[in-house]
N, C-alpha and C positions, 0 to 999 in steps of 0.2 A: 548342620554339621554332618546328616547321615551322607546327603547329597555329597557334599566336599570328597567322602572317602571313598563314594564310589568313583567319581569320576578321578580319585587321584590314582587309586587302583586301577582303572581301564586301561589310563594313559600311560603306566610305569608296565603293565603286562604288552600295549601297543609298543611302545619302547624295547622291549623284551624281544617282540620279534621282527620286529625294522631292524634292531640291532645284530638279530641272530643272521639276517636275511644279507643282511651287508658284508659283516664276518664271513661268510661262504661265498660271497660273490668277489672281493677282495681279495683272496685267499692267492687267486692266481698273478696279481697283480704287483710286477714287483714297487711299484710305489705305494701302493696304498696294503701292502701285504703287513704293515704294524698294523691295520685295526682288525685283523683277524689271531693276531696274539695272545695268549690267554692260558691259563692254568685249569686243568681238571683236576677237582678230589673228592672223595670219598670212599663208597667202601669199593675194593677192587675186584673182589667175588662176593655176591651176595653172599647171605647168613639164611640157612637154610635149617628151620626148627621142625621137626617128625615127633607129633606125639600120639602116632598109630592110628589116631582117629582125623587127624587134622595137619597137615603139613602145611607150615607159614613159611615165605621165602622173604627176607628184607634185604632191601639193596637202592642205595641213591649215590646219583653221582652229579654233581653241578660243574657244569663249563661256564666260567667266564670269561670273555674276551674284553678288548679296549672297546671296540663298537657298542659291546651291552653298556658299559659305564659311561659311553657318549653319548647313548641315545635314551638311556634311564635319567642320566642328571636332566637331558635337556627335556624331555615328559613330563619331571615333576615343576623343572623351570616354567614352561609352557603350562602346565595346570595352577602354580599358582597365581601367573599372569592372568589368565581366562575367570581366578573365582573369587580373583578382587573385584568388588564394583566400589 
């Protein structure tokens, strides 16, 4: 089972960035310019905490496009194909 979650993990972070890689090569492309579509959120200026002795700065932001959800479904698709025998 440990096995199974590593390599389902590998394959869905692979997925992550074929997806991301495609999303920015598409971008210029007027037909294929929907798989680089996508929505950004989170915080829009980090949160910057000062307590004299220790200054913490927190800030995340997640882009998703349609390429990531095509290339993440087909990862995990392709991983459970691969860890049936």
């Amino acid at each position: 089972m440990r096995r199974s979650f590593w390599i389902t993990l590998l394959l869905v972070c692979a997925g992550v960035v074929v997806g991301s890689l495609v999303a920015e090569v598409t971008a210029g492309t007027p037909v294929l310019k929907y798989l680089s579509y996508g929505l950004d959120f989170g915080t829009a200026a980090p949160v910057t905490v000062d307590l004299h002795v220790l200054i913490v700065t927190f800030g995340i932001t997640v882009k998703i496009t349609v390429a990531h959800i095509l290339f993440v479904t087909a990862a995990i698709l392709l991983g459970r194909k691969l860890l049936i025998k």
